[in-house]
N, C-alpha and C positions, 0 to 999 in steps of 0.2 A: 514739730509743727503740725504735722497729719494727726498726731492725737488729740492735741490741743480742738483741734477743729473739728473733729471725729467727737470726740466729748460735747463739744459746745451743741453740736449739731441732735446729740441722743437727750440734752437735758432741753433742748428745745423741744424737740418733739415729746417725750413725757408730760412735761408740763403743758406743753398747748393742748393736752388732750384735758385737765383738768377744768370742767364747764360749772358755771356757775350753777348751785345745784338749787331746783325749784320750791317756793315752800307750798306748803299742803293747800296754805290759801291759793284764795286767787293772784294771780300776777299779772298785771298788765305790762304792752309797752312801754307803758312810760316809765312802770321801777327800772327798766332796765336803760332805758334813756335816763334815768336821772344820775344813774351812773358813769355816764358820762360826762359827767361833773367833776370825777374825781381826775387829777391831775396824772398824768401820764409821768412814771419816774425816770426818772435823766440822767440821773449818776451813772457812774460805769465804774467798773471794778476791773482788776487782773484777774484774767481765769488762774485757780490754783494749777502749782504745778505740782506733780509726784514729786517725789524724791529721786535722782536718776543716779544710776552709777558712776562712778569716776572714765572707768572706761566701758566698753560694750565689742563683745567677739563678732565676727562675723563669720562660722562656721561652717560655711560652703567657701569660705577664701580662706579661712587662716589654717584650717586641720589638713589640706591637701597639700598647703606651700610649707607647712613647717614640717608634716610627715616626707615628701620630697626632696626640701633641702637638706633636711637629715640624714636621708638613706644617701644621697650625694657625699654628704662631707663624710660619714663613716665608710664610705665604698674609696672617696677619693684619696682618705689620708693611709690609707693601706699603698699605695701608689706612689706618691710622693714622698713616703718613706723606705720608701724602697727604690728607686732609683737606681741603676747599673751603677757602680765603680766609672771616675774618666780616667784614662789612660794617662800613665806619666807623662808619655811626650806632648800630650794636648796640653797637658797642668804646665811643663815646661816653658811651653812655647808660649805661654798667654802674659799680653802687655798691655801693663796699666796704662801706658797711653791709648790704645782704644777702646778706651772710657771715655764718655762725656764729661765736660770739664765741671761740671755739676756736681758729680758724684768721684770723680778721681781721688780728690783728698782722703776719700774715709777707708783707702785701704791701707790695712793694716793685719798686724797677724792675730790669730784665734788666739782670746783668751776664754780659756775654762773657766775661770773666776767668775768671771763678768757675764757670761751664759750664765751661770750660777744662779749669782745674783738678781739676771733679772725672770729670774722662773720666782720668787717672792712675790712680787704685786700680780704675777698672772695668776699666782694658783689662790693667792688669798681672793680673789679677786671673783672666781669661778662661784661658789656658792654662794654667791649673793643674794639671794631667792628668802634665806633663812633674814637677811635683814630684816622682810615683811613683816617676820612673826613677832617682833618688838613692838612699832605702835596698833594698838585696838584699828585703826581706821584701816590700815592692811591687810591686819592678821585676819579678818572676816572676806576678805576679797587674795588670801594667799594662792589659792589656786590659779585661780584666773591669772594674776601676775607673774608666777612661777610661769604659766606656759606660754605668756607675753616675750620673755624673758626668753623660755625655748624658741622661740621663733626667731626673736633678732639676732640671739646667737647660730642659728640657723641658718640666718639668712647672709651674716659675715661667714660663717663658715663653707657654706656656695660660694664666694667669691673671690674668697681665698684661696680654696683647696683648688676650687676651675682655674683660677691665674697660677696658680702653680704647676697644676697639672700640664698646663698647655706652654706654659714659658720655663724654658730651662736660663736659667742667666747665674750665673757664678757668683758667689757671695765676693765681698770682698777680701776675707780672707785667702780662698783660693790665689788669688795673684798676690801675695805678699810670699816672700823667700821667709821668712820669720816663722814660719806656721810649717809644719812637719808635709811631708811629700803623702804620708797616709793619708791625714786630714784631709788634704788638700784633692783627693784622690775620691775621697770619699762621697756617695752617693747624693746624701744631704748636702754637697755643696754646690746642687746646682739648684739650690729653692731660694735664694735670694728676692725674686719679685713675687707678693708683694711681703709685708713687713706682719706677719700672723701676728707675732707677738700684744703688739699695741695696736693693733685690730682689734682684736677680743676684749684686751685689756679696758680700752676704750667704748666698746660695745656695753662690756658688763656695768662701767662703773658709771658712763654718761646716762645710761638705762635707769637705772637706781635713782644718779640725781633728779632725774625728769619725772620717775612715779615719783618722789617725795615731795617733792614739788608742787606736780596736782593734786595732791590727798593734803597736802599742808601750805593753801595758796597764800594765807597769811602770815607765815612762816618769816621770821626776821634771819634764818640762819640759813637761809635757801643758798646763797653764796660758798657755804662752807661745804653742801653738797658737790658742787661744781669745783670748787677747789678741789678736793680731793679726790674727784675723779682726773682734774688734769693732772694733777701732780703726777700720783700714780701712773699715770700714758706717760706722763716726762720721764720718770725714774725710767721708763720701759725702754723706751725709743734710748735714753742715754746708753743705756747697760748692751744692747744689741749694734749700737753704733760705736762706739767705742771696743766690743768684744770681736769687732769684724766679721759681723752674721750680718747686717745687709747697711747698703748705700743709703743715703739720705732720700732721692726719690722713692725707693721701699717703704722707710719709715714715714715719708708724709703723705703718699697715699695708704696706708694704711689706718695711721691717725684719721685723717680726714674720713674713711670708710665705716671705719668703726663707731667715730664722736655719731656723724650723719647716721647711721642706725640703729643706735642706742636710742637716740631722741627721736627720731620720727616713726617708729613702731608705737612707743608711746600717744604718740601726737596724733598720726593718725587712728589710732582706735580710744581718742577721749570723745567721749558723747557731748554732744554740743545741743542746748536749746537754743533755738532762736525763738528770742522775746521781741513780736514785733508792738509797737508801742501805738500804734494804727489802729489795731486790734481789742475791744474791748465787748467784755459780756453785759448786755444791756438788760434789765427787768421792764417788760412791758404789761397794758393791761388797756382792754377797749370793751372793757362791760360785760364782754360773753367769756373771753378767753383770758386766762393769763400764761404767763411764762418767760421765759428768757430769749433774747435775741445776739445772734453774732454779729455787731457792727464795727465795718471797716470804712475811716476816716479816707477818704482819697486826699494826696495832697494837691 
């Protein structure tokens, strides 16, 4: 809006300086009174606009928070994977009844498999960056969206690695007799809150659908984006809930964490014109001057 106006305002002034130029003869007032005759032009046009980018950095906010949360989640996953051993008799002693009745159902015992399995949609999921370089309207703005991408992953990754760091809460397999006394013993089984897995999952894949989206707003297959970034969280969230690595409150705030920063990283750094309709560039001329004028309709 400030260029739009900033513009209108330099081609006014240019122009207003352009004075009718005198000829060698004589000139009275009245030639120049007689051009006052000629009709004052009325139409109005749309000021052009540039061409603008899909989206726009903002470089004193974005290189500080994503350099941050970065040095956060690589300092905090050193932490959270590392966690003390819990003592047998603590593992012994723990009852599925003080669980919330929300979450009680999904313990069960650790299946290796089913960890397994849902390391697949995480890790395909991860360089998603390289998609850009397929369509031309990307592949020329790939940087900028690779570090869009660094950021949102960034920024799940602060929220994750902090909630874990500061909450110890026992997976569900821990309280299952089904699952080995090691395992269960085991350091990792107190990262339960919240649900990393389909946090990320969901970061990476909702992220994707939402740049393809804005680069391809006519797009009739914008759905299929979306689809298969949910699927992908579904397969995620099944495979960890079903493996007894965490409760269903884990997994939906985590989905929920991730879906929300995927898309609004995006969202909030799409460059937006406002086109007010008020606003129109006017050509004027009163016998001495011509040039352009900024008029604003009140309603």
């Amino acid at each position: 809006m400030m260029k739009t106006i900033l513009t209108g305002f330099i081609c006014l002034f240019i122009c207003s300086q352009i004075n009718a130029q005198n000829d060698s003869t004589t000139t009275t007032d009245a030639a120049y009174r007689a051009t006052d005759t000629i009709p004052v032009l009325s139409f109005s046009q749309d000021i052009p606009v540039k061409k603008q980018p899909v989206y726009k950095l903002k470089p004193i906010v974005d290189f500080p928070l994503t350099a941050v949360n970065t040095a956060w989640t690589l300092y905090a996953f050193t932490k959270i994977y590392s966690k003390p051993p819990t003592d047998a008799e603590v593992v012994l002693n723990l009852n599925k009844n003080n669980i919330n009745s929300f979450d009680r159902w999904a313990v069960r015992p650790y299946s290796p498999h089913l960890d397994k399995i849902a390391y697949i949609p995480f890790n395909a999921s991860m360089p998603l960056p390289l998609l850009f370089l397929i369509p031309q309207k990307t592949r020329k703005d790939f940087f900028k969206l690779t570090f869009l991408y660094l950021e949102a992953m960034s920024i799940t990754g602060l929220l994750y690695t902090g909630s874990t760091y500061l909450v110890d809460r026992y997976r569900p397999y821990v309280y299952s007799s089904g699952t080995t006394l090691e395992q269960r013993m085991n350091g990792g089984g107190k990262n339960s809150f919240y649900g990393g897995h389909p946090a990320l999952v969901a970061t990476s894949l909702f992220f994707g659908a939402k740049v393809l989206s804005d680069y391809f707003p006519e797009s009739k297959v914008k759905w299929v984006f979306y689809t298969v970034a949910a699927g992908a969280t579904a397969a995620t969230v099944y495979c960890r809930l079903k493996g007894g690595m965490h409760f269903p409150s884990d997994l939906l705030l985590g989905v929920a964490q991730g879906t929300l920063t995927g898309i609004l990283v995006p969202y909030f750094h799409k460059h937006r014109i406002i086109k007010d309709p008020n606003l129109s560039l006017v050509p004027f001329t009163n016998g001495f001057d011509h040039g352009l004028a900024l008029v604003y309709k009140l309603k």
